[in-house]
C-alpha positions as a Python dict, from the first residue, in 0.01 Angstrom:
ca = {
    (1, 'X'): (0, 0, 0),
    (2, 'X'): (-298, -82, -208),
    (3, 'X'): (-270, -288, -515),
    (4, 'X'): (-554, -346, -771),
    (5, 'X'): (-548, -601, -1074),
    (6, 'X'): (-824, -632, -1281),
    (7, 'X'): (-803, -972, -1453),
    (8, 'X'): (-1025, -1015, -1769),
    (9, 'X'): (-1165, -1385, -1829),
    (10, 'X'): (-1176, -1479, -2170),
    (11, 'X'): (-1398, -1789, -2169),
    (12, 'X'): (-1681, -1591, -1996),
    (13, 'X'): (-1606, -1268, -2118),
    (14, 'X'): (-1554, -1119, -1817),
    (15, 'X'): (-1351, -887, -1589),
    (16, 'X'): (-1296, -926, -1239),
    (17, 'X'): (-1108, -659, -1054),
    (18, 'X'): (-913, -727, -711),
    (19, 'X'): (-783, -577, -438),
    (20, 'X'): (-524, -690, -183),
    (21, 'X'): (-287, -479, 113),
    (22, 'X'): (64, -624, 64),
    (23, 'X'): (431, -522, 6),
    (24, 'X'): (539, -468, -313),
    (25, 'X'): (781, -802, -373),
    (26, 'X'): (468, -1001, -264),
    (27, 'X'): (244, -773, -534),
    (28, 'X'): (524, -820, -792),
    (29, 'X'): (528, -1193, -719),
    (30, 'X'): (156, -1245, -716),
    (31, 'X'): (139, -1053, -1081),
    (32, 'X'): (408, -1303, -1197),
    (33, 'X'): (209, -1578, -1102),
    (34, 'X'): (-146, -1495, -1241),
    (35, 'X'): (86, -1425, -1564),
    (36, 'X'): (280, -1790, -1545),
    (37, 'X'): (-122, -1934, -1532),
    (38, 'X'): (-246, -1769, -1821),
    (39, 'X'): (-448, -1530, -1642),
    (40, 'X'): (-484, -1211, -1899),
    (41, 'X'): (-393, -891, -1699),
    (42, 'X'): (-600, -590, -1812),
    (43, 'X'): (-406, -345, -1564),
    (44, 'X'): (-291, -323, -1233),
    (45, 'X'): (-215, 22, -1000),
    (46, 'X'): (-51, 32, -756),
    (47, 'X'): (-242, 324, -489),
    (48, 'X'): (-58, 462, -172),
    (49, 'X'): (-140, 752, 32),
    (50, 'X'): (-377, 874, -253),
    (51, 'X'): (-103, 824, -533),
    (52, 'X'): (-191, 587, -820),
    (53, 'X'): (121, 429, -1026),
    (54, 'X'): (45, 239, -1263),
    (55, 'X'): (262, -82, -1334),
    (56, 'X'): (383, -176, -1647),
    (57, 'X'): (216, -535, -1759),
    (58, 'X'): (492, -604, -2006),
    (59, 'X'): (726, -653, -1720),
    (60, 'X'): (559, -952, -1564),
    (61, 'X'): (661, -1242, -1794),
    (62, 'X'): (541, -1517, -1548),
    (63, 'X'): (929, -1537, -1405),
    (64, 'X'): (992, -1433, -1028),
    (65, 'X'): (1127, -1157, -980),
    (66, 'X'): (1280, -1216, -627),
    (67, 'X'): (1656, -1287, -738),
    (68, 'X'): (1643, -947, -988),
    (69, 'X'): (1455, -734, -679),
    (70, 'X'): (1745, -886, -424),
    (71, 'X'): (2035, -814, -704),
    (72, 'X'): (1888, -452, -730),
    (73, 'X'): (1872, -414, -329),
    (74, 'X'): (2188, -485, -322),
    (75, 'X'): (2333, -244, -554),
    (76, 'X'): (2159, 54, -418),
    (77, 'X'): (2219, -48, -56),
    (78, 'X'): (2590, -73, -208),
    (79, 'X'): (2589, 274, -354),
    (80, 'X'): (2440, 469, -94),
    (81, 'X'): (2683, 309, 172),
    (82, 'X'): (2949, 455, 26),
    (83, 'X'): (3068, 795, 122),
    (84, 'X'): (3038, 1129, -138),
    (85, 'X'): (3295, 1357, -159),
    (86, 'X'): (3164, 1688, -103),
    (87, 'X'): (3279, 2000, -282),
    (88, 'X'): (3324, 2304, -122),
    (89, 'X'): (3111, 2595, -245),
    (90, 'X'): (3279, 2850, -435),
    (91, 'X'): (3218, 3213, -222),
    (92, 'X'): (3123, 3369, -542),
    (93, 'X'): (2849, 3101, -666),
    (94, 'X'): (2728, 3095, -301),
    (95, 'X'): (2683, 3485, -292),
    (96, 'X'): (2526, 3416, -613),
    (97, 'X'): (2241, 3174, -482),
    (98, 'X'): (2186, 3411, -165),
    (99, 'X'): (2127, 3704, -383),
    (100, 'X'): (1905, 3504, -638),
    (101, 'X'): (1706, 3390, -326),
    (102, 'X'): (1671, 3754, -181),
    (103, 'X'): (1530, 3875, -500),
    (104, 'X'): (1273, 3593, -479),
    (105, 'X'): (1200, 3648, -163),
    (106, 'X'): (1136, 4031, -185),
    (107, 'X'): (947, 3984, -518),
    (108, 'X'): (705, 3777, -324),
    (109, 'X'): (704, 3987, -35),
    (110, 'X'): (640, 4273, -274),
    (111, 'X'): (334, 4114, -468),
    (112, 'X'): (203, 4021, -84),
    (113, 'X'): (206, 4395, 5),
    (114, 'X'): (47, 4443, -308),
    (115, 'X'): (-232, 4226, -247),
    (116, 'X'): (-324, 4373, 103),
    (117, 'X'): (-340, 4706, -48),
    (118, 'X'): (-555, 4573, -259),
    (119, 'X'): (-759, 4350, 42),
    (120, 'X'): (-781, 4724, 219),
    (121, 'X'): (-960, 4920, -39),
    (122, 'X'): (-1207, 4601, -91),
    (123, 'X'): (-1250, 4633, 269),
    (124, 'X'): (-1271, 4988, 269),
    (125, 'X'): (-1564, 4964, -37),
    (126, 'X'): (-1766, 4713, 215),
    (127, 'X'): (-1749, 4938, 515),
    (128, 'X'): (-1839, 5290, 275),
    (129, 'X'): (-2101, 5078, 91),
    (130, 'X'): (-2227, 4776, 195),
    (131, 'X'): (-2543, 4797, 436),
    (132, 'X'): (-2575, 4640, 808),
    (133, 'X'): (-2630, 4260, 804),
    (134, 'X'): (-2491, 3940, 793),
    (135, 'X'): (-2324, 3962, 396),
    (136, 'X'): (-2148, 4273, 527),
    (137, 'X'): (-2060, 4124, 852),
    (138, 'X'): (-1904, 3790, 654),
    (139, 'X'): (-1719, 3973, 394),
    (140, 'X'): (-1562, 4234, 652),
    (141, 'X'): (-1414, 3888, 829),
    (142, 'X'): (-1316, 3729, 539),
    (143, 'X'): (-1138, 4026, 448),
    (144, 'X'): (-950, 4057, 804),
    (145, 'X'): (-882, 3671, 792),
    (146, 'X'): (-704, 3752, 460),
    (147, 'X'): (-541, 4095, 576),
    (148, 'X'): (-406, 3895, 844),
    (149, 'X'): (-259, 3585, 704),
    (150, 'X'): (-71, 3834, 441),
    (151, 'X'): (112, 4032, 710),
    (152, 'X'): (208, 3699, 881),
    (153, 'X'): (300, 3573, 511),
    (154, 'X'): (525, 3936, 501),
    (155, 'X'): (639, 3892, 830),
    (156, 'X'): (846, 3586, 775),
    (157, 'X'): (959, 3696, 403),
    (158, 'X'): (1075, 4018, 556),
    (159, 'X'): (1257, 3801, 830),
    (160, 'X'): (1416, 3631, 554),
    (161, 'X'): (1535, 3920, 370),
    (162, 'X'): (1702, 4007, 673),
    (163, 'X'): (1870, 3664, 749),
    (164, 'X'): (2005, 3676, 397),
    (165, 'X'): (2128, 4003, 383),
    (166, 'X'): (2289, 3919, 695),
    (167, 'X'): (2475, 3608, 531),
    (168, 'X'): (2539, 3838, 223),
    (169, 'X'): (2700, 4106, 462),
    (170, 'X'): (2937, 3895, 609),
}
């Protein structure tokens, strides 16, 4: 995890962004402490695996934040330690569900077919039409490349049609 602060200087008027690789109490500590030395904080993001949060400045009052991140750690660790009591699915609302997701499923399955039709004629219009060469050549492969992926696409949504109206049978 990335963190950047960009700290603005007021007796020189200027702003000096940082970087630094740390976990997040360490981040959240650091922030506190620029904060309790009367650094100003213009912003500060947090970035990891291309995601960019940023944090909320009004939360760093120059306090540490260790005891409130170890109280919270504890709760959570607390709640998901304990067990959930699981209902069982009504048959009805489950046949439900299956049925909604088999009308999704052949919808899209529907809309693929659709689109290879469609992928055939274009095909069909560059082999009637289109002269020898290399533009001809390019869009014919395109074409096949997309023809192709679609029936694999239809292949699986057909497959699960058939697993649900299997479950649906039974």
């Amino acid at each position: 995890m990335t963190t950047i602060v960009i700290l603005f200087d007021p007796e020189t008027s200027q702003i000096n962004p940082f970087s630094l690789h740390a976990d997040l109490e360490v981040v959240l500590e650091l922030l506190n402490g620029l904060q309790a030395r009367g650094e100003k904080i213009t912003s500060a993001y947090l970035w990891d695996q291309n995601q960019r949060l940023s944090l909320p400045l009004e939360a760093f009052d120059g306090q540490p934040m260790e005891l409130a991140l170890q109280a919270l750690k504890q709760q959570w660790e607390q709640v998901l330690s304990q067990p959930v009591a699981s209902q069982p699915v009504e048959p009805s609302f489950r046949e439900e569900l299956l049925q909604k997701r088999l009308v999704y499923y052949q919808t899209r399955a529907h809309s693929f077919q659709q689109s290879n039709d469609a992928l055939r004629e274009l095909r069909q219009g560059v082999l009637d039409w289109f002269p020898r060469g290399q533009r001809k050549t390019k869009l014919l492969s395109r074409y096949e490349r997309l023809i192709t992926d679609n029936e694999a696409r239809l292949d699986d949504l057909y497959h699960q049609c058939r697993c649900l109206q299997n479950q649906l049978s039974q």
